[in-house]
C-alpha positions as CSV (number, residue, x, y, z in Angstrom):
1,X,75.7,106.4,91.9
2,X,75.3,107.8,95.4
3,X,77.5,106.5,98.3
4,X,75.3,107.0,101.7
5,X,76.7,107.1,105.3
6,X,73.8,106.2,107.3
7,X,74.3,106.9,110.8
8,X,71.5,106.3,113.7
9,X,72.0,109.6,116.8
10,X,73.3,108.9,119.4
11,X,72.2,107.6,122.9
12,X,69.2,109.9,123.6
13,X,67.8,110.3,127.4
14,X,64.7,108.5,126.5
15,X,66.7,105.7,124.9
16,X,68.1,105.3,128.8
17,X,64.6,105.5,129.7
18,X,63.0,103.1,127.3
19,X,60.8,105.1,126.8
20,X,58.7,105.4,122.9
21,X,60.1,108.4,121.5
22,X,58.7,108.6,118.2
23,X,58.6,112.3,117.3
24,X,59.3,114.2,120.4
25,X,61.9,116.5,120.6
26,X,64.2,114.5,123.0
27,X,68.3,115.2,123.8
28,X,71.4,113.1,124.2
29,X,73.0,111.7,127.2
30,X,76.3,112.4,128.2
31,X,77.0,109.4,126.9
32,X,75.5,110.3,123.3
33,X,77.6,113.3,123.4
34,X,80.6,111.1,123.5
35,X,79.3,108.9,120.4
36,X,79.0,111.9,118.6
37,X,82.3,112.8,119.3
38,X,83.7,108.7,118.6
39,X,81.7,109.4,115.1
40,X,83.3,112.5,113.7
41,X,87.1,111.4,114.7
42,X,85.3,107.8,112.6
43,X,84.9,109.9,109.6
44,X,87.8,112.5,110.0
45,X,89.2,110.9,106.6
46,X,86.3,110.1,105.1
47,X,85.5,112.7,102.1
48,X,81.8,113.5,102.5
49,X,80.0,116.5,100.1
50,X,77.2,116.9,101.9
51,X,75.2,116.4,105.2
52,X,71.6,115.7,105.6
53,X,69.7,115.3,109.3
54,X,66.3,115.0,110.7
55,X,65.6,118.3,111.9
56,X,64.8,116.7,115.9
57,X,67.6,118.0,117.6
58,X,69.1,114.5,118.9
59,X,69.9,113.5,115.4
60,X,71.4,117.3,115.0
61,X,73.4,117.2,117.9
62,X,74.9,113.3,116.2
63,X,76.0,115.0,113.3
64,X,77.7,118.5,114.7
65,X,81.1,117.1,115.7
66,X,81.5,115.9,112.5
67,X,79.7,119.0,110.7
68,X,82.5,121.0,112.7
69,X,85.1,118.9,111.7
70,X,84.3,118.9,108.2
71,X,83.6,122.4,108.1
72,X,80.1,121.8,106.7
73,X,76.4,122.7,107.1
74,X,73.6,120.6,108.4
75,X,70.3,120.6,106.2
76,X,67.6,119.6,108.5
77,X,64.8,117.8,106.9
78,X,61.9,116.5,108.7
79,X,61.2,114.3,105.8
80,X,63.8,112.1,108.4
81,X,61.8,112.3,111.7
82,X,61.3,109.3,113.5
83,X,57.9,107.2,113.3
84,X,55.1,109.5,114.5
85,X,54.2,107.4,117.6
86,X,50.3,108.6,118.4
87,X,49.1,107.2,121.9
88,X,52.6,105.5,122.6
89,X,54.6,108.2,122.5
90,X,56.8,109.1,125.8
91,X,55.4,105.9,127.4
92,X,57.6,103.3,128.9
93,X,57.3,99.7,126.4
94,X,55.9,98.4,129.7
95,X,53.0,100.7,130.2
96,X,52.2,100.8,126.3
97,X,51.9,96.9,126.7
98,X,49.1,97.6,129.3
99,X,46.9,99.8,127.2
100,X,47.9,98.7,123.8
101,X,48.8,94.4,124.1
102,X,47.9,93.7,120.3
103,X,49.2,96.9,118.8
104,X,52.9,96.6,120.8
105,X,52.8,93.0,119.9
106,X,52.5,93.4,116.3
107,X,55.3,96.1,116.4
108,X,57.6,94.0,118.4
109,X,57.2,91.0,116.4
110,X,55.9,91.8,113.0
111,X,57.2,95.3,112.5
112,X,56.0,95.6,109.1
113,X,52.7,95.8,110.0
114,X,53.2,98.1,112.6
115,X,51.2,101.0,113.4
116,X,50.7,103.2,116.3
117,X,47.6,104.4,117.4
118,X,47.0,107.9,116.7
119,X,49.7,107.9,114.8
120,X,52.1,107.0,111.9
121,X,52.0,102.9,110.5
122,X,55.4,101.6,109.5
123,X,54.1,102.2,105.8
124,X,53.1,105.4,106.6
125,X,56.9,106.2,107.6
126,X,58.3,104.4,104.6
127,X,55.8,106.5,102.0
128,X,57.5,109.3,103.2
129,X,61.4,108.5,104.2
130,X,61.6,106.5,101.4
131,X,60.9,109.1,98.4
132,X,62.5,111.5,100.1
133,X,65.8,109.1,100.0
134,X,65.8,108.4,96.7
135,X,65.2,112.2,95.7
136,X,68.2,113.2,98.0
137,X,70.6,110.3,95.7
138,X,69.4,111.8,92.4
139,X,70.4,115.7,93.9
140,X,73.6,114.0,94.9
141,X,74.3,112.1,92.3
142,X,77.9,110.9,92.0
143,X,78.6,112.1,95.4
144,X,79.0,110.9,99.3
145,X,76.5,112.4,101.5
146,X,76.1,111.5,105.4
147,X,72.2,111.1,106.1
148,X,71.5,111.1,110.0
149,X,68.0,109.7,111.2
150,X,66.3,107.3,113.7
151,X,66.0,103.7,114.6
152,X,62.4,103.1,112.4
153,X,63.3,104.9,109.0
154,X,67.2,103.2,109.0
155,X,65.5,99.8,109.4
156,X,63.1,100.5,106.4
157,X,65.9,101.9,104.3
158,X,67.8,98.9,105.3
159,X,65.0,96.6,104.4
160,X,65.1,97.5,101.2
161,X,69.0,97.9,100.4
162,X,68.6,94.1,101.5
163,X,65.4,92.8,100.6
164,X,64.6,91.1,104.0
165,X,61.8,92.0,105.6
166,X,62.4,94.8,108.4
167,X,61.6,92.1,111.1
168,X,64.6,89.9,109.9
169,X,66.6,92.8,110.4
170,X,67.6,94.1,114.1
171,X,67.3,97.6,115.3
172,X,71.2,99.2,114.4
173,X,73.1,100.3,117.7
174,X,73.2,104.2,118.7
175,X,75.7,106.5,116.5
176,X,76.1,102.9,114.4
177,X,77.4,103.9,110.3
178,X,75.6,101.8,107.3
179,X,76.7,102.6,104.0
180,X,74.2,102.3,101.4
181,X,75.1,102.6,97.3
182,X,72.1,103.9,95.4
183,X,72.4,103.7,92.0
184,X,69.6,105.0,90.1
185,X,66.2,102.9,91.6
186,X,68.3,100.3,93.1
187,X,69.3,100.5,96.4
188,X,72.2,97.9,98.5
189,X,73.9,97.5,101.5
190,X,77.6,97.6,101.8
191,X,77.8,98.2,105.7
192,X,75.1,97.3,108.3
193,X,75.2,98.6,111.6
194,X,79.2,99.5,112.1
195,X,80.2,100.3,115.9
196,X,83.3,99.7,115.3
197,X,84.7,103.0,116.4
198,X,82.4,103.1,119.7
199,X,84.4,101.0,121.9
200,X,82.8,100.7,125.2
201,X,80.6,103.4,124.6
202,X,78.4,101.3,122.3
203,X,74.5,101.1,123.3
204,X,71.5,99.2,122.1
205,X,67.9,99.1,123.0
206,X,67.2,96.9,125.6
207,X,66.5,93.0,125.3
208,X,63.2,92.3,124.1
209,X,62.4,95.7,122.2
């Protein structure tokens, strides 16, 4: 059995921009920086073994406080990136509605058939985050590791510590904590979306995305 800390980064500047990230290489706000912060004094007491991030360097700069704190490494593995987001990438969800109507409608309202043009489909993120999880649980077997990703591959991982669909679920707030046991193939939920320790300070994508 594997206990799993699943923490979403922190508000990044395209978040405040709503803006499609996707896989660009985009920082945090000032106010990310302080979720950061607000996340490490969260798991001060928590014993963790190991820490594993996507190698973009918003999800990296999520998990240094606490990497300090703890007095551990971060291994970076893109494995974790964010959807691949093609044509919509560094678009506004307005402007992508102009060019693409059908292809943000589906991923607005029927995620699991998402897919973004010239780039990754939602099963093409979860053929590659989600063997990648499950070979992290087996390395740390019997051990609690803190994995730190994006909005898309949380949902999917989510989705299937759950069994709803990734549509029934909602996109989990920035610097937000799930815990996840996996215990051999099987995966559940324990935690979904915690904020707790954010205060003020939480953030969410806007209404409607």
């Amino acid at each position: 059995m594997t206990k799993v800390y699943l923490v979403r980064h922190a508000q990044s500047e395209s978040n405040l921009a709503r803006t499609f990230t996707g896989s660009l290489d985009i920082g945090l706000t000032d106010t990310g920086r302080e979720q950061a912060r607000r996340l490490a004094a969260h798991l001060r007491d928590v014993p963790i073994d190991a820490i594993v991030s996507s190698d973009l360097s918003r999800v990296v700069a999520t998990v240094t406080p606490t990497a300090e704190e703890k007095g551990l490494a971060i291994r970076r593995d893109p494995a974790f990136r964010e959807i691949f987001g093609g044509n919509f990438e560094g678009h506004t969800y307005e402007d992508i509605g102009k060019v693409y109507p059908e292809e943000l409608r589906v991923w607005l309202d029927d995620i699991d058939r998402g897919a973004c043009p010239g780039g990754e489909s939602v099963e093409d993120l979860k053929a590659r985050v989600l063997p990648a999880f499950f070979r992290l649980v087996k390395e740390y077997d019997g051990k609690t590791l803190l994995l730190a990703t994006h909005a898309t591959p949380v949902r999917a991982l989510l989705s299937l510590a759950t069994g709803r669909t990734m549509q029934e679920l909602r996109w989990v707030p920035n610097a937000s904590t799930s815990v996840l046991i996996a215990d051999g193939d099987t995966l559940r939920a324990e935690v979904i979306g915690d904020t707790s320790y954010l205060g003020e300070m939480t953030t969410t994508f806007a209404k409607g995305i």
